[in-house]
C-alpha positions as CSV (number, residue, x, y, z in Angstrom):
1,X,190.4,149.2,1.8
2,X,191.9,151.8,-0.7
3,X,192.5,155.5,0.3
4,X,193.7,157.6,-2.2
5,X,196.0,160.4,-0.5
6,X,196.5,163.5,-2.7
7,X,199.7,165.3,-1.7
8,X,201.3,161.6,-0.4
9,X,204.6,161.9,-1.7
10,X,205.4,165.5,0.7
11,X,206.9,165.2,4.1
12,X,203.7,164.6,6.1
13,X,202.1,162.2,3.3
14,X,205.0,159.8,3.3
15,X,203.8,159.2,7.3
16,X,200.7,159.1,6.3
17,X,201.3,156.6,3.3
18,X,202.8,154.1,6.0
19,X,200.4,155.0,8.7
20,X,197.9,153.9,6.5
21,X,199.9,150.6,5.2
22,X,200.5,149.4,9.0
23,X,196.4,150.7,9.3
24,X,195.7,147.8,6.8
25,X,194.8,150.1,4.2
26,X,196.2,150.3,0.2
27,X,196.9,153.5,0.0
28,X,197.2,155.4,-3.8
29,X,199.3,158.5,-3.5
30,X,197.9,161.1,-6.3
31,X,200.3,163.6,-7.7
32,X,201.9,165.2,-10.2
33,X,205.1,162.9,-10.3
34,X,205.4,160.1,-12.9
35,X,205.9,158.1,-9.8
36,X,203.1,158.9,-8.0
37,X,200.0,155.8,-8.3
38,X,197.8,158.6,-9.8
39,X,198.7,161.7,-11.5
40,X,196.6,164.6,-11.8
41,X,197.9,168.7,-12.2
42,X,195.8,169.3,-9.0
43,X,193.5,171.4,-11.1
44,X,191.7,169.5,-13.4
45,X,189.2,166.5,-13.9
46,X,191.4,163.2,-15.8
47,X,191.8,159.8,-15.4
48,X,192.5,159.9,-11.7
49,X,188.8,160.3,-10.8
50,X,188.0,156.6,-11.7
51,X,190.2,155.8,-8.8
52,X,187.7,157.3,-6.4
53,X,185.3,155.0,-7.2
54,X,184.5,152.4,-4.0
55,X,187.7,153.9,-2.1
56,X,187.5,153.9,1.5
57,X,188.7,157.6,1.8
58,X,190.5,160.6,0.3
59,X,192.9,162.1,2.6
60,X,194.6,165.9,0.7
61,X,197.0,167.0,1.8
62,X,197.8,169.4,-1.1
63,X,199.1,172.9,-0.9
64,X,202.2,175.3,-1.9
65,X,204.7,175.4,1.4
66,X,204.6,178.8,2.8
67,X,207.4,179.0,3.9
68,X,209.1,181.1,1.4
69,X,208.7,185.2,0.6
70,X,205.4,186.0,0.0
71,X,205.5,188.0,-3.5
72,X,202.2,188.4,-5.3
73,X,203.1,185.6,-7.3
74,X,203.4,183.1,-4.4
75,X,200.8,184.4,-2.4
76,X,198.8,183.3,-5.8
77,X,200.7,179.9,-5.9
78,X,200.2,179.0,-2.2
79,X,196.1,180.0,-2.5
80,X,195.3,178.7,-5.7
81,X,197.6,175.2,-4.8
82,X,194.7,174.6,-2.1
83,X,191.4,175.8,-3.1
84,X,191.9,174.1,-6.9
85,X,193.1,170.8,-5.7
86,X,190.0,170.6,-2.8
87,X,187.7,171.9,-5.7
88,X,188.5,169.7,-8.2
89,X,188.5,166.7,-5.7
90,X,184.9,168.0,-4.8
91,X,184.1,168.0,-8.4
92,X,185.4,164.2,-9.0
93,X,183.2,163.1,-5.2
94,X,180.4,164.1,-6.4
95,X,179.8,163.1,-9.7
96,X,181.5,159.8,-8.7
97,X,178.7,156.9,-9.1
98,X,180.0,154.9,-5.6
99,X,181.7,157.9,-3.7
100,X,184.7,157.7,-1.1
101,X,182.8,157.2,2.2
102,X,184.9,159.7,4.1
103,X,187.3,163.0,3.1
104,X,190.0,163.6,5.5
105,X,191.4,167.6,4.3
106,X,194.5,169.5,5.7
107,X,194.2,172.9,6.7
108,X,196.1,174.9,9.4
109,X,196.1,176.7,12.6
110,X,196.6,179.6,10.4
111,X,192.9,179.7,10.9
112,X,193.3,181.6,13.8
113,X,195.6,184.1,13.5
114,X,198.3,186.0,15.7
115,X,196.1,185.5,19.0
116,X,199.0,186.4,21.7
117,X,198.0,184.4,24.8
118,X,194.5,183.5,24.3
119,X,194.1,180.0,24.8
120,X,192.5,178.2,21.1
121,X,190.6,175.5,20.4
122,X,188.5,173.8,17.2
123,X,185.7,175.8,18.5
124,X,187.5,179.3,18.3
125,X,186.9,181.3,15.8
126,X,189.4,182.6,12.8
127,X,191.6,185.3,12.5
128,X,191.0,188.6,11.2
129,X,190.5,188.2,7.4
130,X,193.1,190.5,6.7
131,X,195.7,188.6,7.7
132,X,197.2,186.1,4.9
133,X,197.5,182.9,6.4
134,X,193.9,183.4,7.7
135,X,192.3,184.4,4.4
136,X,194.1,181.6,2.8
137,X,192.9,178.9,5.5
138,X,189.2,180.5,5.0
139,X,189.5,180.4,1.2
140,X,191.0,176.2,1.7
141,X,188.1,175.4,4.4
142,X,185.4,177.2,2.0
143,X,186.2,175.1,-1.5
144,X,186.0,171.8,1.2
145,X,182.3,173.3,3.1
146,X,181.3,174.0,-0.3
147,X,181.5,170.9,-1.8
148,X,178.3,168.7,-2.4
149,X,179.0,165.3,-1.1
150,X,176.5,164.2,0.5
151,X,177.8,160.6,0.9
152,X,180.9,161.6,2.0
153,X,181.9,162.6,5.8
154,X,184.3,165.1,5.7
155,X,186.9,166.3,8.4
156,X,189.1,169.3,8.5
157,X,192.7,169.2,10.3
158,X,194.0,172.7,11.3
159,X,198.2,171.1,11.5
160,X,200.6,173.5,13.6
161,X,204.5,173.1,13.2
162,X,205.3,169.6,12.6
163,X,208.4,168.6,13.3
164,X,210.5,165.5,12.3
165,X,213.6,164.7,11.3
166,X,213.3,164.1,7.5
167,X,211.2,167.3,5.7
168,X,209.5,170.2,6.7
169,X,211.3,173.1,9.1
170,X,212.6,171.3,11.6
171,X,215.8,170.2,9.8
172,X,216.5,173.9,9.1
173,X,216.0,174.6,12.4
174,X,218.8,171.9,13.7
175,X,221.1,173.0,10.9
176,X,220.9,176.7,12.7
177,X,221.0,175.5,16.0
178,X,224.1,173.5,15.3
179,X,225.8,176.3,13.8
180,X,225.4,178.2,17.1
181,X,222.5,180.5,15.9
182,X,219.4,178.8,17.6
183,X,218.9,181.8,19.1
184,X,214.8,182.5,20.0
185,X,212.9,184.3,17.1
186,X,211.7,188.1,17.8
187,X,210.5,188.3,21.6
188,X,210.7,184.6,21.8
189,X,207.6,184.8,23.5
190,X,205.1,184.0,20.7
191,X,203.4,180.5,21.2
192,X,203.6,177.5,18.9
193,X,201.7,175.0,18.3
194,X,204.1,172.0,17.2
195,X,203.2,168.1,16.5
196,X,205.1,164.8,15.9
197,X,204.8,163.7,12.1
198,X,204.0,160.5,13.6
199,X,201.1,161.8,16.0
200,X,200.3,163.9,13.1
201,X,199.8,160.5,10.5
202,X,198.1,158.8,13.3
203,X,195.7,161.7,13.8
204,X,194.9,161.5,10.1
205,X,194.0,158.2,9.8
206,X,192.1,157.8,13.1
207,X,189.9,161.0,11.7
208,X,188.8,158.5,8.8
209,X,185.4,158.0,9.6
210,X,185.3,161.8,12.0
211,X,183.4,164.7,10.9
212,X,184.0,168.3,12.2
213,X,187.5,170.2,12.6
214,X,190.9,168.5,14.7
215,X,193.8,171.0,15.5
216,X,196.6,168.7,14.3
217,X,198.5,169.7,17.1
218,X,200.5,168.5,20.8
219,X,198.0,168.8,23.7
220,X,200.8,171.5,25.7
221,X,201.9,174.4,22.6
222,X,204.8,175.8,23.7
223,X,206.8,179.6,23.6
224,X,209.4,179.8,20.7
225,X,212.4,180.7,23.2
226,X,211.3,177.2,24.9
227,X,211.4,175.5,21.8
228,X,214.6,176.6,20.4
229,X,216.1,175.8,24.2
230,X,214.9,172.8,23.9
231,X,216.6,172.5,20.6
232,X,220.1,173.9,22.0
233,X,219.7,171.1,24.9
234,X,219.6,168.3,23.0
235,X,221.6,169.2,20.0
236,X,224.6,170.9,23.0
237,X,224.9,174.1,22.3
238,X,225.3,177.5,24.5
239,X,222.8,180.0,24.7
240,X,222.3,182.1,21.4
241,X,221.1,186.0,21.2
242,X,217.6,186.3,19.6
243,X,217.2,186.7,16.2
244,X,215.6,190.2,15.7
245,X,212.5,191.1,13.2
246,X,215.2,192.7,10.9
247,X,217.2,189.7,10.7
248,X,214.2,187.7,9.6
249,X,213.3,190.2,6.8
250,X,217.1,190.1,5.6
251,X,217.0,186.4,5.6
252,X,213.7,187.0,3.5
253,X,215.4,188.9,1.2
254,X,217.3,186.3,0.7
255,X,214.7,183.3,-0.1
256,X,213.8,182.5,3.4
257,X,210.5,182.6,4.6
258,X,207.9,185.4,5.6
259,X,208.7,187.1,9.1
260,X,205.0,186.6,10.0
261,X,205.3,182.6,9.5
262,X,208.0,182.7,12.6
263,X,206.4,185.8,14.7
264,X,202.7,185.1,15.2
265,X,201.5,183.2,18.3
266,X,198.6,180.8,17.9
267,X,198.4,179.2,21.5
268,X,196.3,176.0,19.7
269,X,194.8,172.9,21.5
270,X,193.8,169.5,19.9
271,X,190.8,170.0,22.6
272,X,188.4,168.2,20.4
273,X,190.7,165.2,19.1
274,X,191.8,164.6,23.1
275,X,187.9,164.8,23.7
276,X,186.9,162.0,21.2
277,X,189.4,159.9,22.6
278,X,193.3,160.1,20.6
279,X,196.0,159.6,22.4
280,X,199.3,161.3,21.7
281,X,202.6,159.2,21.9
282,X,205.3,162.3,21.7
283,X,203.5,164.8,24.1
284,X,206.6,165.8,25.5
285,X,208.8,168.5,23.3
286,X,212.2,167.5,24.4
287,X,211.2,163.7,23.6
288,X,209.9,164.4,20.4
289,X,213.0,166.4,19.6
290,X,215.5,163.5,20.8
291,X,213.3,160.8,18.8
292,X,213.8,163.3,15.2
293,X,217.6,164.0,15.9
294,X,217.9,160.1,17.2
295,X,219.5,161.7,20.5
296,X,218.9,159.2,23.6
């Protein structure tokens, strides 16, 4: 069974790519790399389409990271990265002749905004529109909802902070903590809701075949000043001062990411994925931590 994975050759596709191989799927990453099985510029029709044609699935996982400074230029870049590469895809499904059977699309608890303590789940709704990581998951979900596929079941996954030990944040954040300055970010007190890569890949291709919305997140989110303990405990190192708001927008000032990507607190629950039945195998933060820094 072929699944053709747009955004495969990232951080979370490369799990996903060998999810899917130990799954007994053939999976065909599509990207813009001469490497990649498929290339496309995630904005137009080409070639690649005829690939969809009697595949299993189309998992995409396509979109500019956001963590960086959020000029008008890359506020541009990380919207139009999503909403063109889900449109086009729409575009290719359904004016395909034997359409994938399912559409697996990445999103992110963005969705719902800085919500302080109130407890989310996939039933909850978004954000106020006026926040950018809200309006950009609305503007991702609405090219997907859109779409006319009518042969083709289509599930959304809302991913939190995804940790793991080769890509994404978490290496930055080991390289700080290391260098004694794993201090807690702002009040510490904001929630996040974090994931395994490996729970994350499973979760993607158990959803083949699911409709609806998964939060692509641990059952128990947890407060930043617990996570970056956690990260001092395992890595040994002391207790570090906090690292206040005007620290962050130095670092920005710098090339580092937007304040608001480390300061919001989206308390999210995978209520509906425990619901239907997935089982989690790194629920525990400190576990999960040990198993990325291959601490025993």
């Amino acid at each position: 069974m072929r699944v053709i994975i747009a955004g495969g050759s990232g951080f979370v596709g490369r799990a996903v790519v060998n999810e899917l191989k130990r799954g007994g799927y053939t999976p065909q990453v599509l990207g813009r790399s001469a490497k990649s099985d498929l290339q496309w510029d995630g904005r137009t029709l080409g070639p690649w389409r005829e690939a969809l044609e009697g595949a299993e699935a189309v998992i995409n996982l396509v979109g500019e990271n956001v963590a960086q400074p959020w000029t008008a230029e890359t506020k541009m870049k990380i919207v139009a990265s999503r909403v063109d590469a889900t449109a086009v895809l729409a575009k290719a499904i359904s004016e395909a002749k034997r359409p994938p059977c399912h559409w697996v699309q990445g999103s992110a608890v963005g969705f719902y905004g800085d919500r302080g303590e109130a407890l989310l789940t996939e039933a909850s709704a978004a954000g106020p529109k006026e926040d950018f990581l809200v309006s950009t998951c609305l503007a991702w979900e609405a090219a997907l909802d859109s779409a006319a596929t009518p042969h083709t079941k289509k599930v959304i996954i809302r991913t939190g902070f995804v940790i793991g030990g080769d890509g994404g944040a978490f290496p930055l954040l080991a390289k700080l903590t290391r260098a004694f300055l794993g201090g807690a970010v702002g009040s510490g007190k904001q929630w996040v809701p974090w994931i395994h890569v490996d729970d994350l890949a499973r979760m993607m291709v158990w959803a083949i075949g699911r409709t609806g919305i998964l939060n692509g997140a641990a059952p128990e989110p947890v407060r930043n000043g617990e996570l970056m303990a956690t990260m001092r405990k395992v890595i040994g190192r002391p207790w570090s001062p906090p690292a206040p708001r005007l620290a962050l927008q130095a670092f920005r000032a710098l090339g580092g990411p937007e304040p608001a990507v480390a300061t919001l607190s989206t308390r999210a629950t995978p209520q509906a994925a425990l619901d239907a039945g997935f089982s989690f195998q790194h629920s525990n933060l400190e576990d999960a931590i040990r198993l990325c820094l291959n601490k025993p």
